[in-house]
N, C-alpha and C positions, 0 to 999 in steps of 0.2 A: 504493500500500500504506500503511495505515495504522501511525503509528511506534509502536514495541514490541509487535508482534504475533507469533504465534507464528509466523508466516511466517518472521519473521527469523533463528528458531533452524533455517535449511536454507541455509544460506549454507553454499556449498561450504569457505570458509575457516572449519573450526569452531575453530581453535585462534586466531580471530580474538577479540581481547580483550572486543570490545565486545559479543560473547553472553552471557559471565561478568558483565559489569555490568549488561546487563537483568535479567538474572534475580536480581542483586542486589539493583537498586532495585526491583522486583519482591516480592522477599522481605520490603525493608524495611519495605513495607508491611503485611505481616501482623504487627499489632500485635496485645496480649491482646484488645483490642474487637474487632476485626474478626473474629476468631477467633469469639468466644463470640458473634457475631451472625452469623457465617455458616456456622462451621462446624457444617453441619445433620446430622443423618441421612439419607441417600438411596440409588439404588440405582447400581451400575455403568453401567447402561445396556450391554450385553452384549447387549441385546438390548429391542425396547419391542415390544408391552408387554410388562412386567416378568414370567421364570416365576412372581411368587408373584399373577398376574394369572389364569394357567391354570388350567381349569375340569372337571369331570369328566366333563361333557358333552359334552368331545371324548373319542373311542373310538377303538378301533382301525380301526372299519366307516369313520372319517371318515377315519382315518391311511390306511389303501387307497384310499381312492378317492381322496386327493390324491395318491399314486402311479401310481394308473394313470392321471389326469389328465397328470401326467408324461411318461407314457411313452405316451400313444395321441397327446397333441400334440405329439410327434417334437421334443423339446428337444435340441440336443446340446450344451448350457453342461455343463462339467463339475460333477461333485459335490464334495465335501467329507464328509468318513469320519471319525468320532473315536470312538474307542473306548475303556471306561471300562473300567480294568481294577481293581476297588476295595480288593484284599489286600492290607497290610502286616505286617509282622514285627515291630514295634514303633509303639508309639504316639506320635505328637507332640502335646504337649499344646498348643499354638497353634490344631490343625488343622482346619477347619471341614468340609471335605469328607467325600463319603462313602465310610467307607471300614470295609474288617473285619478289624479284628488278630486274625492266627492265624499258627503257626509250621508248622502245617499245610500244605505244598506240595501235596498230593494233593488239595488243594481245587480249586489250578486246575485242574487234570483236568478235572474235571467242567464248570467255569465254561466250558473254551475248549470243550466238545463244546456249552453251550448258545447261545453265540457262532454256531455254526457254523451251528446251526438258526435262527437271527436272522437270517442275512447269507443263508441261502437260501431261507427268507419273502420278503427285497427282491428277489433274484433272479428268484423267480416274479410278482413284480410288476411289476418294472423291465425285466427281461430279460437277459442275461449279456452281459457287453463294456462298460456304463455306464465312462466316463470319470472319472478321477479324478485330481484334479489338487491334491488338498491330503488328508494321513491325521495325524491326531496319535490317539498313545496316551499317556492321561492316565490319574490315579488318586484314591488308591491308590497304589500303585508299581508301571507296569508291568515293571519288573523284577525282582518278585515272581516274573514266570513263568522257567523254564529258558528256556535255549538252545532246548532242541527245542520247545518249546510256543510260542516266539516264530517258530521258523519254521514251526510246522503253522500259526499263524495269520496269519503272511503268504501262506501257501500258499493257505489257502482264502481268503484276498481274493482274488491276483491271479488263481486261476482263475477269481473270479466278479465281477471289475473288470477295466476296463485304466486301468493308472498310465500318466498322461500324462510323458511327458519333459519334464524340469527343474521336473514338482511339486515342491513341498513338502512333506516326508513326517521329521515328526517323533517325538519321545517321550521323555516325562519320566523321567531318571533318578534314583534314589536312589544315592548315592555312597558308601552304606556294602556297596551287594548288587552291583558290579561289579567288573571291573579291566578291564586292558589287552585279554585277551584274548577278554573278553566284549565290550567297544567294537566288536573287529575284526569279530565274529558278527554285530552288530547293523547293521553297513557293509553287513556281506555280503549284509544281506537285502534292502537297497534303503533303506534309512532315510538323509537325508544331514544332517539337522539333530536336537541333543540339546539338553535342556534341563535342567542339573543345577539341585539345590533347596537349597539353600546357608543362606540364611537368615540367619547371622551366621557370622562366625568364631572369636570370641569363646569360648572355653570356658567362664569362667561363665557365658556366657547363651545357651551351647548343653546344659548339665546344666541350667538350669532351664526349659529345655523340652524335654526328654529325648529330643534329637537331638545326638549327640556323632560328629563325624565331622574328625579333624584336617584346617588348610589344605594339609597336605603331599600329604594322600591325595585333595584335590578340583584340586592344581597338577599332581599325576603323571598323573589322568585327562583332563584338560586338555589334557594337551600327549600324549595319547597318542588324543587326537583329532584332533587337528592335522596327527600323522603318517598318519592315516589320511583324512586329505582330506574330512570333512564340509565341507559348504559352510557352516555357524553352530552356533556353540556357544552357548546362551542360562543365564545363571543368574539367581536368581532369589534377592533379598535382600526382609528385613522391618525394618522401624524401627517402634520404640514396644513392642518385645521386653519379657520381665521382666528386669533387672539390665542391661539395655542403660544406658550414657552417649553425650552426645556425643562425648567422645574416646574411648572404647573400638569407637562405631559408625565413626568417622574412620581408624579402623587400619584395618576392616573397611576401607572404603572405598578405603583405599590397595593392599591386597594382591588385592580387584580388579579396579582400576586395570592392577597389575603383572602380571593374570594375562589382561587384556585379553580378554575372549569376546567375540564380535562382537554380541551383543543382550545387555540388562540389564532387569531386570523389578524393579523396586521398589515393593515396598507397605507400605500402612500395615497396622500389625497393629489389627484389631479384634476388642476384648476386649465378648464377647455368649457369658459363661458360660449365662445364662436359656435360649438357643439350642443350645449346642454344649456340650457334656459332660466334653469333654476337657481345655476352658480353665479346669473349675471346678477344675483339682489348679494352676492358676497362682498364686500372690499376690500380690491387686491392689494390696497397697504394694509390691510390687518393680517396679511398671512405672513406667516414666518418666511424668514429667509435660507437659502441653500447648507446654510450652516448651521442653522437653529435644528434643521428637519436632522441633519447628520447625526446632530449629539442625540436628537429623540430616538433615533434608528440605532446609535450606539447604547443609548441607555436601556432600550427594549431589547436590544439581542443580550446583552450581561446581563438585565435583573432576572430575564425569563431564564436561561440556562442555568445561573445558581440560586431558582429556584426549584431547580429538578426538571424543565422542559427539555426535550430531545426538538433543535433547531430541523423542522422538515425537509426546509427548503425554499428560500425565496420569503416566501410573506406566510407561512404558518410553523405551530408549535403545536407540539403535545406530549403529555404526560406519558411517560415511558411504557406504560401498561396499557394506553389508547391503541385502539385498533390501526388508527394511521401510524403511530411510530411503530409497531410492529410492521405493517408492511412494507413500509422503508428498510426497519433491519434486514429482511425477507426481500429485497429487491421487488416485491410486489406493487411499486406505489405508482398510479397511474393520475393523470390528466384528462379532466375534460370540462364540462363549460361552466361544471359549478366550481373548477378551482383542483385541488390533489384529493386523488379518492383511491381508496381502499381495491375497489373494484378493478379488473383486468379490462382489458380492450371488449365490453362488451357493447349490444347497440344500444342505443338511447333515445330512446319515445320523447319528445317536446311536444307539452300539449300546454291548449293557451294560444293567448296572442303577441305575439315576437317569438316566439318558443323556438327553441332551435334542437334536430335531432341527428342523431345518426345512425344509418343502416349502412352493415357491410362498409364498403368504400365509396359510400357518399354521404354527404350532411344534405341538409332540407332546412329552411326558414319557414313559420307561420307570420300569415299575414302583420303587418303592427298596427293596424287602426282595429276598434272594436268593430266598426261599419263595415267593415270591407272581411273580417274576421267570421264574423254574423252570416254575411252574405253569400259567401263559399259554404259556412255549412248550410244555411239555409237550402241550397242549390245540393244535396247531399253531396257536396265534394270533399274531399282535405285542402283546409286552407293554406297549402303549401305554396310561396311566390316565389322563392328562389333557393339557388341550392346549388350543388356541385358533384360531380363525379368523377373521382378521384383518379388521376395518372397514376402509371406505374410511377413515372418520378416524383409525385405527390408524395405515392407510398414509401418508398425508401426516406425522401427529406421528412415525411414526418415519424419516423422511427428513429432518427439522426437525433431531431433535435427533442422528443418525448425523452429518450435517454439521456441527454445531456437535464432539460429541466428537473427530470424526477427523481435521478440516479446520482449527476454533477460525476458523470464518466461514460464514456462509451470505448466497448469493443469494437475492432476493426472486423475482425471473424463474427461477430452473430450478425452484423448486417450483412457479409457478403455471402453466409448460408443462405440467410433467411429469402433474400432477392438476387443470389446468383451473381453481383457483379464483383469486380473489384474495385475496392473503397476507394485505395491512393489513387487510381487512376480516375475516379467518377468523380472525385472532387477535389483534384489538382487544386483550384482555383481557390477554393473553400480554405484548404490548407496551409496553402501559401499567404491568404490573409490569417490565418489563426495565428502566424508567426510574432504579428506584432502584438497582439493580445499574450501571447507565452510572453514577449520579450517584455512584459509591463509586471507580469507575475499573477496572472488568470486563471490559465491554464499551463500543463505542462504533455506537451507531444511526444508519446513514446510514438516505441518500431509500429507497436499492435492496439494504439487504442490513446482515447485523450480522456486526462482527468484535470476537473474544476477547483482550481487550488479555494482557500478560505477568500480569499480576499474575493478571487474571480466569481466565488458566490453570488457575493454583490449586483452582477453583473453577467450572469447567467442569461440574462434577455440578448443580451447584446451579443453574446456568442454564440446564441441560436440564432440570430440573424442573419448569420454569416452564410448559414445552411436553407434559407429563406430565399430560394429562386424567383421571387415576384417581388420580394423587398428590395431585389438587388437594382431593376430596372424601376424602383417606384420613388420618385423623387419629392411625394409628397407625404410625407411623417407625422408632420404634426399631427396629426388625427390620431395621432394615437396618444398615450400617457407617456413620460419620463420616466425613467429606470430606476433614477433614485426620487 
């Protein structure tokens, strides 16, 4: 193993000191140069190629027939089901997602009966019984919906899935629309994993992004999950906030520390008012500066590791006994549109509007307007407008850089099994820029394979880029977030 690699943050002894000082001298490295010369715009890699790759030329006529390609060549790998539920009651002005603020509840109504006709479109394609073995509800806030609306729509899943035992069946809460007694509802339906949205704790820099929810009222739900025996509790913080500091983000940091979930999701906030509508009520002299956000980024990777987190990778943590730090030890740790998952390369149903999924070797987009959403089912079609079908070169770069994000190394020999070619020769070009990256101290290129030094962690986006054959001729980036 090569020294200070991201391997070394899976040492069963995480409160061993010597993680906190890689990542130190790690850090120390991101000086203002390095910053302003690497930190690029790029994309997450959630997925390659990139959705803003998808094209209108995939239909719904292509989304069926990879379905029933599915389901006539008798697959039985389980699915993955994520469902977008896009209502909120308030707006957060941070938020880039899509979503519809209305105080209107009688919207869901209507939203879950066209749900209903979406999930028995697949049915009549797939056939009743499909395995599932991973569900997340995202948004939005899926608990926008009542009690009852969240059980008609476990209802009509499991009569037209069957949930495999000890999936993973998650969903993101808003901590201002539940309590105790709604956690217990949400047990009861089969959900064992929650994901609160937390963001800061801070109350001025939760009025200027018009999310106000005290610490007391996300510790009470907390530990009133706990009692109710989910298997993970995930929340979910942002640095580089408006009126964020470093020591006002380092309280943050400590209260949850004390309040210990067993996954942590940290991101950087990026400010792309030109894109996202919401961020233009922010202002941009209240947001920290490049060096404010570094020490918040250094302070969250040290306080989480000596407190016992296994560093994932990129923007998540978790407790050494979490299903996702096991499957990191285990080489199992995969990507896809909700971020690092547990689960293997399986397909993934998007249902909803924006909803994005994947079968076999193509993704598919749902509509993004509710009108236009409505309308496709109405017409009993799938509202599938775009989408992509994957090249053999698609397939190999995105096995390149899936490696590189989830792993921070790739063999030279399993891609050239897996697709037959040879590496050094398929990507001469790739390689010979990875040179200056090595020569910064990123990465280090052996004979058979490249591994992500600690520092190159950082910086992981930017060396998957490398291996991004449409980023290469694409000269317009900003549309995407910064690295750091």
């Amino acid at each position: 193993m090569i020294a200070n690699s991201p391997a070394e943050f899976i040492s069963t002894d995480v409160n061993n000191g010597k993680l906190v000082a890689n990542i130190n001298s790690a850090l120390s490295l991101l000086t203002p140069e390095t910053i302003q010369k690497f930190d690029v715009s790029g994309p997450r890699y959630t997925s390659y190629p990139t959705a803003d790759r998808f094209v209108e030329a995939f239909t719904e006529e292509e989304y069926k027939l990879t379905l029933n390609q599915r389901r006539v060549g008798g697959l039985a790998l389980p699915l993955s089901i994520y469902v977008h539920i896009p209502f909120c009651e308030n707006l957060c002005f941070y938020c880039a997602c899509n979503k519809i603020i209305t105080k209107h509840h009688e919207r869901s109504v209507e939203y879950l009966g066209y749900l209903s006709k979406e999930i028995d479109l697949h049915v009549q394609h797939l056939g009743t019984g499909q395995t599932i073995s991973q569900l997340h509800l995202g948004g939005g806030s899926p608990t926008f919906f009542s009690d009852h609306e969240l059980s008609e729509l476990m209802s009509i899943i499991k009569r037209s899935f069957t949930l495999a035992p000890g999936g993973e069946y998650s969903i993101e809460i808003d901590p201002r629309t539940v309590d105790a007694q709604r956690l217990a509802h949400i047990a009861s339906l089969g959900f064992n994993r929650l994901s609160f949205g937390v963001q800061d704790f801070d109350p001025e820099v939760q009025k200027a992004v018009h999310r106000i929810q005290p610490a007391e009222q996300v510790f009470s739900l907390v530990e009133a999950a706990r009692a109710l025996k989910f298997d993970s509790v995930n929340v979910d913080l942002i640095y580089g906030l408006p009126k964020q500091t470093s020591a006002s983000f380092k309280k943050t940091l400590e209260q949850v520390v004390a309040l210990r979930p067993e996954r942590i999701a940290l991101y950087a906030y990026a400010h792309l008012p030109e894109r996202f509508k919401p961020q233009r009520r922010i202002d941009s002299y209240e947001l920290p500066a490049a060096s404010d956000k570094i020490a918040m980024l250094s302070n969250a990777l040290a306080t989480f590791v000596e407190a016992g987190y296994v560093y994932i990778g990129m923007d998540h943590f978790a407790l050494p006994t979490d299903a996702l730090a096991i499957a990191k030890r285990q080489g199992r740790l995969h990507r896809n549109f909700q971020g690092y998952s547990t689960q293997p390369d399986c397909d993934l149903i998007g249902l909803g509007v924006s909803s994005i999924g994947r079968i076999g070797a193509t993704y598919s987009q749902n509509a993004k307007t509710l009108e236009e959403y409505y309308d496709f089912l109405n017409q009993g079609r799938f509202p599938v407008v775009r989408g992509l079908a994957l090249s053999r070169d698609d397939l190999v770069r995105r096995a390149v850089i899936m490696a590189l994000m989830c792993q921070g190394s790739l063999q030279y020999e399993s891609i050239e099994l897996a697709y037959m070619i040879d590496f050094k020769s398929y990507f001469t070009t790739e390689l010979e820029a990875l040179k200056e990256l090595e020569s910064s101290g990123m990465l280090v290129l052996e004979n058979g394979g490249i591994q992500v030094t600690d520092f190159g962690w950082f910086f992981v986006r930017a060396i998957a880029m490398l291996f991004d054959r449409y980023l290469q001729t694409d000269r317009n980036r900003a549309r995407f977030s910064k690295i750091i």
